[in-house]
C-alpha positions as CSV (number, residue, x, y, z in Angstrom):
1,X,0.0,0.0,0.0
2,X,1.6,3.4,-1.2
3,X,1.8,6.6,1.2
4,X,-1.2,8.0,-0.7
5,X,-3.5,4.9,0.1
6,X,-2.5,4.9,3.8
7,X,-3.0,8.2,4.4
8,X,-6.5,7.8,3.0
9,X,-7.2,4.6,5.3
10,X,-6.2,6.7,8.7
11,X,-8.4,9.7,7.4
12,X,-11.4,7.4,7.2
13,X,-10.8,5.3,10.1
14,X,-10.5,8.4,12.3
15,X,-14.1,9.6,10.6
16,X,-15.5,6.7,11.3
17,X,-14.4,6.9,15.2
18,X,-15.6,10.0,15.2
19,X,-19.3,9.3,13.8
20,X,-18.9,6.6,17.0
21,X,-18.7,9.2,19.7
22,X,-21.7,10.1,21.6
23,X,-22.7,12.0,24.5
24,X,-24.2,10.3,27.2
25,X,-27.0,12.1,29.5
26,X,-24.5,13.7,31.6
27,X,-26.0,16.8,33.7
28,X,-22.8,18.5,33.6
29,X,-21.8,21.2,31.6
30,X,-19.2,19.3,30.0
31,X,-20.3,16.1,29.1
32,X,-17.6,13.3,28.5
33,X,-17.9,11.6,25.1
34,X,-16.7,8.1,24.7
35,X,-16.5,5.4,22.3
36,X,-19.5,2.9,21.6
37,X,-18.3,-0.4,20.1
38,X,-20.3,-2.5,17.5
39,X,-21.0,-4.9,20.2
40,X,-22.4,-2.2,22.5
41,X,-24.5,-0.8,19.6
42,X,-26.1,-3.9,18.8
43,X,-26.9,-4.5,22.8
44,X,-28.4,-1.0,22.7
45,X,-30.4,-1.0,19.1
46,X,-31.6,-5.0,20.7
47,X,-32.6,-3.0,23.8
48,X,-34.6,-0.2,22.0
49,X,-36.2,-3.4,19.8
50,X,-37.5,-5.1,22.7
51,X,-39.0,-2.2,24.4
52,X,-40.8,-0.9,20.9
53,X,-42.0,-5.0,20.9
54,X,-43.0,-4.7,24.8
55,X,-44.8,-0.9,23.8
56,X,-46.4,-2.6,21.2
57,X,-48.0,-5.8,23.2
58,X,-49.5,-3.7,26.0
59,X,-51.0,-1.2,23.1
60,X,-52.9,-3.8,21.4
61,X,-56.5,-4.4,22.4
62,X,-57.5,-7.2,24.6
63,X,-60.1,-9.1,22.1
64,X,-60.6,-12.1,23.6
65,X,-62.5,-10.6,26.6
66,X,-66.2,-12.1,25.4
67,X,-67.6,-14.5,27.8
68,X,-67.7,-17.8,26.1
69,X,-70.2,-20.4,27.3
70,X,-68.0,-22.4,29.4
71,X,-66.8,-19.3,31.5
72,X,-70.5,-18.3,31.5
73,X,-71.2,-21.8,33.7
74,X,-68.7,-21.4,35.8
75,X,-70.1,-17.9,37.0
Protein backbone atom coordinates (compact mmCIF):
# COMPACT_ATOMS: atom_id res chain seq x y z
CA UNK A 1 0.00 0.00 0.00
CA UNK A 2 1.59 3.36 -1.18
CA UNK A 3 1.84 6.59 1.20
CA UNK A 4 -1.22 7.97 -0.72
CA UNK A 5 -3.53 4.93 0.13
CA UNK A 6 -2.52 4.92 3.83
CA UNK A 7 -2.97 8.22 4.43
CA UNK A 8 -6.55 7.79 2.96
CA UNK A 9 -7.17 4.56 5.31
CA UNK A 10 -6.20 6.73 8.72
CA UNK A 11 -8.44 9.68 7.44
CA UNK A 12 -11.44 7.44 7.24
CA UNK A 13 -10.79 5.29 10.08
CA UNK A 14 -10.51 8.44 12.27
CA UNK A 15 -14.08 9.59 10.58
CA UNK A 16 -15.46 6.75 11.34
CA UNK A 17 -14.39 6.86 15.17
CA UNK A 18 -15.56 10.00 15.18
CA UNK A 19 -19.27 9.29 13.79
CA UNK A 20 -18.89 6.64 17.02
CA UNK A 21 -18.72 9.15 19.67
CA UNK A 22 -21.74 10.07 21.55
CA UNK A 23 -22.70 12.04 24.47
CA UNK A 24 -24.23 10.30 27.19
CA UNK A 25 -27.03 12.10 29.53
CA UNK A 26 -24.52 13.71 31.63
CA UNK A 27 -25.96 16.81 33.67
CA UNK A 28 -22.75 18.49 33.64
CA UNK A 29 -21.85 21.19 31.64
CA UNK A 30 -19.17 19.31 30.01
CA UNK A 31 -20.35 16.10 29.05
CA UNK A 32 -17.55 13.28 28.47
CA UNK A 33 -17.90 11.60 25.11
CA UNK A 34 -16.71 8.07 24.75
CA UNK A 35 -16.46 5.38 22.26
CA UNK A 36 -19.53 2.94 21.58
CA UNK A 37 -18.26 -0.40 20.13
CA UNK A 38 -20.35 -2.52 17.53
CA UNK A 39 -20.98 -4.87 20.21
CA UNK A 40 -22.44 -2.19 22.52
CA UNK A 41 -24.52 -0.83 19.65
CA UNK A 42 -26.10 -3.93 18.78
CA UNK A 43 -26.89 -4.47 22.76
CA UNK A 44 -28.35 -0.96 22.69
CA UNK A 45 -30.44 -0.99 19.06
CA UNK A 46 -31.61 -5.03 20.66
CA UNK A 47 -32.63 -3.03 23.78
CA UNK A 48 -34.58 -0.24 22.00
CA UNK A 49 -36.23 -3.44 19.79
CA UNK A 50 -37.47 -5.13 22.70
CA UNK A 51 -38.95 -2.24 24.41
CA UNK A 52 -40.81 -0.90 20.92
CA UNK A 53 -41.99 -5.04 20.90
CA UNK A 54 -42.97 -4.67 24.84
CA UNK A 55 -44.84 -0.93 23.82
CA UNK A 56 -46.40 -2.60 21.16
CA UNK A 57 -48.00 -5.78 23.19
CA UNK A 58 -49.53 -3.74 26.04
CA UNK A 59 -51.04 -1.22 23.10
CA UNK A 60 -52.87 -3.81 21.41
CA UNK A 61 -56.49 -4.38 22.41
CA UNK A 62 -57.46 -7.16 24.55
CA UNK A 63 -60.08 -9.13 22.06
CA UNK A 64 -60.59 -12.08 23.64
CA UNK A 65 -62.46 -10.59 26.61
CA UNK A 66 -66.19 -12.12 25.36
CA UNK A 67 -67.62 -14.49 27.79
CA UNK A 68 -67.72 -17.82 26.11
CA UNK A 69 -70.24 -20.43 27.26
CA UNK A 70 -67.97 -22.43 29.37
CA UNK A 71 -66.77 -19.26 31.48
CA UNK A 72 -70.54 -18.25 31.49
CA UNK A 73 -71.18 -21.81 33.73
CA UNK A 74 -68.65 -21.42 35.77
CA UNK A 75 -70.15 -17.89 37.04
Amino acid sequence: MNRKQEMIKKLAKRAKARKNKVVPSNPSSKPVERYISKAEREKIALAAAEQAAANNETDAPAQDVTDTPETADKK
